[in-house]
ZAROTOR-253528 format. One record per residue (C-alpha): residue number from 0; residue in one letter; x, y, z. Coordinates in Angstrom, 1 decimal. Layout:
% ZAROTOR-253528
seq/type/c1/c2/c3
NUM/a/X/Y/Z
...
//
This chain:
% ZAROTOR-253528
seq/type/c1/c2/c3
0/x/-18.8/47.2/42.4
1/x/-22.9/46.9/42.9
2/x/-24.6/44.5/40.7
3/x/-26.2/47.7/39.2
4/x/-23.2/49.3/38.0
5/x/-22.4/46.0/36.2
6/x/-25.6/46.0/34.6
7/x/-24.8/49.8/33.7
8/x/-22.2/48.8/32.0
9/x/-23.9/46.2/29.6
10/x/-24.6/49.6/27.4
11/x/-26.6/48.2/23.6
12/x/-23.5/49.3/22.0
13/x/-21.4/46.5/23.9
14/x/-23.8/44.2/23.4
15/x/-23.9/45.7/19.2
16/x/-20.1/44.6/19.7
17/x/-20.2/41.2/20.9
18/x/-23.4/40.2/18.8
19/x/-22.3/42.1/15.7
20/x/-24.4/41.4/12.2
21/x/-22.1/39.2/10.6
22/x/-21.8/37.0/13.6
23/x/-25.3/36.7/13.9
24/x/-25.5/36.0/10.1
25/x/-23.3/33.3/11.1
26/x/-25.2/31.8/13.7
27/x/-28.5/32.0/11.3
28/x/-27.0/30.4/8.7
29/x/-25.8/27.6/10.9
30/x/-29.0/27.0/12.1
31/x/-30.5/27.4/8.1
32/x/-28.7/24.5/7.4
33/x/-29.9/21.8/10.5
34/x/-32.3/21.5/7.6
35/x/-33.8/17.8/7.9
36/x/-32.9/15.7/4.5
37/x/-33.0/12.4/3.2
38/x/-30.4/9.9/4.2
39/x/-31.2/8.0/0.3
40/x/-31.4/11.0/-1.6
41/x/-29.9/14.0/0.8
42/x/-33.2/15.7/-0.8
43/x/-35.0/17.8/1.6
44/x/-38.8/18.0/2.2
45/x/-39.5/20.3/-0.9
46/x/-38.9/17.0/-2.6
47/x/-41.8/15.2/-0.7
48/x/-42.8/14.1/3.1
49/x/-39.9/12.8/5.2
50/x/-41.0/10.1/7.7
51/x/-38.5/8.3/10.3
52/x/-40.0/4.8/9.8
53/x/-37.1/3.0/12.0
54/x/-35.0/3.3/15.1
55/x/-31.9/5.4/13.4
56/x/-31.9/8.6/14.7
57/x/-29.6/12.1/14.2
58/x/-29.0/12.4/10.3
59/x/-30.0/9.0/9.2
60/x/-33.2/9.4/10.8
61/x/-35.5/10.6/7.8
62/x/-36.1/9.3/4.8
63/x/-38.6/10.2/1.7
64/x/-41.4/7.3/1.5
65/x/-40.9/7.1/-1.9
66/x/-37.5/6.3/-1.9
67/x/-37.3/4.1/0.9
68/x/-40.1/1.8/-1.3
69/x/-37.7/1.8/-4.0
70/x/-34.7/0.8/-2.3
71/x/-36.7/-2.1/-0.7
72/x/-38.1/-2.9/-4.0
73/x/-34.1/-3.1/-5.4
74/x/-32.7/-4.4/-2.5
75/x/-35.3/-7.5/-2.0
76/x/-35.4/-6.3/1.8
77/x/-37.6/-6.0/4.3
78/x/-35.7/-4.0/7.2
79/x/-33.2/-1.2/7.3
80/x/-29.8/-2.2/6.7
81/x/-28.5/0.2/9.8
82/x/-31.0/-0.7/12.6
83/x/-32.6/-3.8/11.3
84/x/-36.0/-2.6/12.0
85/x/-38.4/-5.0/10.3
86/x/-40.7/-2.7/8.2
87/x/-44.4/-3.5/7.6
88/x/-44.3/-3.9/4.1
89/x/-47.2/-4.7/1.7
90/x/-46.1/-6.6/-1.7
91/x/-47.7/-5.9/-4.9
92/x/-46.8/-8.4/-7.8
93/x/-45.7/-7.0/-11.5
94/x/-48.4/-7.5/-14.2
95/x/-47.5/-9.9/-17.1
96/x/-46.4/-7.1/-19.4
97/x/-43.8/-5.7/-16.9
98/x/-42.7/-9.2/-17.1
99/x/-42.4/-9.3/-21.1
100/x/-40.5/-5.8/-20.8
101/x/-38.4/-6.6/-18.3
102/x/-34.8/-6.5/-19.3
103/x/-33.5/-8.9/-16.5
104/x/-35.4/-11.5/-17.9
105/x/-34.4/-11.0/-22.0
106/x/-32.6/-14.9/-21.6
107/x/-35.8/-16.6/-20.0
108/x/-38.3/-14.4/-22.8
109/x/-35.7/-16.4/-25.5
110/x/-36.0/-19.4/-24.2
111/x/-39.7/-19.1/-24.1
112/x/-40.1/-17.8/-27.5
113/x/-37.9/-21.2/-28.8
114/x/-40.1/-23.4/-26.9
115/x/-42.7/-21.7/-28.0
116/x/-42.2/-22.3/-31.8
117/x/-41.1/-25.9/-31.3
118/x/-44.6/-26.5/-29.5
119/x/-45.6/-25.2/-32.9
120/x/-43.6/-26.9/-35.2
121/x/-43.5/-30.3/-33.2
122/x/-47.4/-30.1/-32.6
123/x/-49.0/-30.7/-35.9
124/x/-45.6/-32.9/-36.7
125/x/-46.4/-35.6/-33.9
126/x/-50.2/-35.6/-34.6
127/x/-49.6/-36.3/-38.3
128/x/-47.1/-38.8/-37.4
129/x/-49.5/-40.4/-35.2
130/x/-51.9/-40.6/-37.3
131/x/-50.2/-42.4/-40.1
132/x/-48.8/-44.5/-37.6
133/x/-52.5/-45.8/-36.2
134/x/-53.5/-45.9/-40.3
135/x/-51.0/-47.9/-41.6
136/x/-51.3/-50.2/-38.5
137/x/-54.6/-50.7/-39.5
138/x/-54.0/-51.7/-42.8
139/x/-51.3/-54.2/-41.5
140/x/-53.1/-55.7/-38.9
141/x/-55.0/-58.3/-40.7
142/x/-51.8/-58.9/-42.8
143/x/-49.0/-58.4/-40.5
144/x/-49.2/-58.0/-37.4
145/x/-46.1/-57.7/-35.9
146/x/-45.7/-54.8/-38.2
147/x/-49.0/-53.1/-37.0
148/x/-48.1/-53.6/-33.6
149/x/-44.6/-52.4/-33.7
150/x/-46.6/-48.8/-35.6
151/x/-48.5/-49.0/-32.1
152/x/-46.0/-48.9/-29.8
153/x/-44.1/-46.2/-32.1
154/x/-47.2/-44.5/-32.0
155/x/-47.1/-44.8/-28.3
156/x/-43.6/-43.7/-27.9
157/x/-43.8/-40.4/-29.8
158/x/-46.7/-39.4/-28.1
159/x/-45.1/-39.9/-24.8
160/x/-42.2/-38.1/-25.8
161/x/-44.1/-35.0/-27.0
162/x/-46.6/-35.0/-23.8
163/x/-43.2/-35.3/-21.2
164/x/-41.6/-32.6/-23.2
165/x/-44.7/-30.3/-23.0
166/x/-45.5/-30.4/-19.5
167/x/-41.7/-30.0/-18.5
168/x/-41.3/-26.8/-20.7
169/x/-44.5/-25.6/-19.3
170/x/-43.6/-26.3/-15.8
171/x/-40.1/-24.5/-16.4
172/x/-41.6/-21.4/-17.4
173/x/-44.1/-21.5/-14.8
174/x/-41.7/-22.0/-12.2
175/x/-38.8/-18.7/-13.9
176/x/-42.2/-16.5/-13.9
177/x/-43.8/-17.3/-10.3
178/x/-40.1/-16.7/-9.1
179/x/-39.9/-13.6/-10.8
180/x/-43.1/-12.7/-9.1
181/x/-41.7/-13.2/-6.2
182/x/-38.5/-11.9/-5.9
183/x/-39.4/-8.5/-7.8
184/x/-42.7/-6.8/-6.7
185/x/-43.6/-3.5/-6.1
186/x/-43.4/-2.6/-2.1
187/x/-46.0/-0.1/-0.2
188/x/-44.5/0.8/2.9
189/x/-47.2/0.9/6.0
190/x/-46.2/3.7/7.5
191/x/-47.4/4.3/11.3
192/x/-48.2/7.7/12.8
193/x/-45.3/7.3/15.6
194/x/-43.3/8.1/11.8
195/x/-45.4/11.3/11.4
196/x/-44.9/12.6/15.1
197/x/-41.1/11.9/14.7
198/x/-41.0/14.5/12.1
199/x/-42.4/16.8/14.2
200/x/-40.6/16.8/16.8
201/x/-37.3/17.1/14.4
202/x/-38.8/20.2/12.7
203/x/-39.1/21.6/16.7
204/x/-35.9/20.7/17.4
205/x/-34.7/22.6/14.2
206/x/-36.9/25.8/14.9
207/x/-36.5/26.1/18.4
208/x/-33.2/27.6/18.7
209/x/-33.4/30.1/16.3
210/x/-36.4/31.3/18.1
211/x/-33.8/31.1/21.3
212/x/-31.4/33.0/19.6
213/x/-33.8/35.5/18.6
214/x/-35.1/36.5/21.6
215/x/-31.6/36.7/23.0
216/x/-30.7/39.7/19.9
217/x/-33.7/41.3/21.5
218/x/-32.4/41.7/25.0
//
């Protein structure tokens, strides 16, 4: 048999039989659902732009922007947990009032609202104190002097105390809030354009055989 009474024999109805409708349906929707997603939230790019900012690759390779910057901003991390790419990351620090509405933090807004009213409440206490103190040593020291001087050092004493209690509360706060500033910011991923092309080249990847397989319904 010739090579052209093979081809002869490749009638469109044979080929109608092999490649019928719902096979090619099939093979369309096979291809339909290569659809690049989101490895955080298996969203596709209707729900934003995909970028493949590390070195995973096949389904783990995109990722929405917006949801990577949240998982770093959860996780306190700076590179993927898969390939440990280290991302270029630039940290924003929380305002105040995120800081007053935080709910991690209700125990340390308690304990700052207690100090707060014993600064208060001790404040006008110690400086009235201190003042009778210095007064009635006054009036004893011509008198008695032992007595006046033993007002002084009381005087002394309490004003210590209240000075060494001050500055350790206010150091303590400090310290909880610039460690809550650190440890829980806002992160803006810098993404580079080798991310960009990468989702190119995975959209071709996705379109290209379904232009293959059309051309082949053609023949």
């Amino acid at each position: 048999m010739t090579a052209e009474e093979t081809l002869d024999q490749w009638h469109p109805a044979h080929i109608h039989t092999l490649c019928s409708p719902s096979d090619m349906t099939v093979v369309c929707a096979g291809l339909c659902s290569e659809e690049v997603i989101c490895r955080i939230c298996h969203e596709g790019g209707a729900s934003g732009e995909l970028l493949s900012p590390c070195e995973c690759s096949g389904s783990l390779a995109m990722v929405h922007q917006a949801c990577l910057e949240h998982w770093l901003t959860a996780s306190n991390s700076s590179h993927c947990e898969l390939c440990h790419h280290q991302f270029a990351l630039e940290r924003l620090s929380k305002p105040l009032t995120e800081w007053l509405g935080s709910p991690s933090v209700q125990q340390q807004r308690r304990t700052l609202c207690g100090d707060a009213v014993c600064f208060l409440f001790i404040t006008p206490l110690a400086s009235l104190s201190g003042w009778l103190c210095v007064q009635g040593a006054r009036d004893l020291y011509n008198t008695n002097g032992m007595e006046a001087l033993g007002l002084l050092v009381l005087t002394l004493a309490l004003f210590t105390i209240y000075v060494f209690w001050t500055v350790v509360s206010v150091r303590y706060h400090m310290h909880l809030f610039k460690t809550w500033k650190k440890t829980d910011q806002r992160v803006r991923l810098q993404v580079p354009l080798q991310a960009h092309n990468t989702l190119n080249q995975q959209t071709l990847s996705v379109n290209i055989p379904g232009k293959a397989s059309n051309k082949e319904t053609m023949v």
